[in-house]
N, C-alpha and C positions, 0 to 999 in steps of 0.2 A: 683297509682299502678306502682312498677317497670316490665320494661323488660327487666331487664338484668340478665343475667345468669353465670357471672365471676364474680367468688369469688373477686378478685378484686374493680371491681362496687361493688357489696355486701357491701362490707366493707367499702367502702368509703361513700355507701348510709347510712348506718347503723352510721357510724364516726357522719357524716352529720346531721341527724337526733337526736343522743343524744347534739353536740352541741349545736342543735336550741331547743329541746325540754322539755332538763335537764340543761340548762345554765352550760353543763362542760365544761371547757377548753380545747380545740385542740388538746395541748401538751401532756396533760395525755392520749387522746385516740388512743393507737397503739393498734397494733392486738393480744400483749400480756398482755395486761392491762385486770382485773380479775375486774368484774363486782362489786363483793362487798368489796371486800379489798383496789383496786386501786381507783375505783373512788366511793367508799361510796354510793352505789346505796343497797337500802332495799328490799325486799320482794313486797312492794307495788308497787315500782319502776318496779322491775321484772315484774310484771302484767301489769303495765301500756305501759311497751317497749311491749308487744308479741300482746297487743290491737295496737298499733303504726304498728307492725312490719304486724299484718295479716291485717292492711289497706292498706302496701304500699305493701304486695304482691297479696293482693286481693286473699288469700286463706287460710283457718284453721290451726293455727300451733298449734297442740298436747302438752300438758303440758308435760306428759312425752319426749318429745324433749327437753324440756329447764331440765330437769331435771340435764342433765349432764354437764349444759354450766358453766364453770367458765371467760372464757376469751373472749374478741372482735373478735375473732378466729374461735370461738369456735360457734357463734352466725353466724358469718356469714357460717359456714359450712353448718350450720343445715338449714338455707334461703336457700342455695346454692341446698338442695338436696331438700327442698320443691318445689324448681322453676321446678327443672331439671325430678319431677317425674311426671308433671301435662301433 
């Protein structure tokens, strides 16, 4: 479980985690890189980051949340305002 609360950490923790988890390369993972156009991540993929994502915040992320994610950005917002509402 993270505790960090800056969008920053977020994203780095999130970077961090599809490298090790989705063997993607580094380079492609900046904070404007679009989940399923840049780096080729599917639906199941999808499911599988938000089970990843509510272990390392240790708290329920709402499907309608990822609903509107397209980008590495966009992912770490939404972590950003789960941490920041508990």
């Amino acid at each position: 479980m993270i505790d960090i609360k800056n969008k920053d950490e977020i994203l780095n923790a999130i970077i961090d985690l599809l490298e090790k988890e989705f063997e993607l390369p580094r380079e492609k993972l900046t904070p404007d890189a679009k989940m399923f156009e840049d780096l080729d991540l599917d639906s199941i993929d999808a499911v599988d980051l938000i089970v990843k994502l509510q272990k390392m915040t240790g708290t329920k992320v709402q499907p309608e949340e990822f609903k509107q994610i397209r980008t590495l950005s966009d992912i770490a917002d939404v972590i950003h305002n789960i941490l920041n509402r508990k």
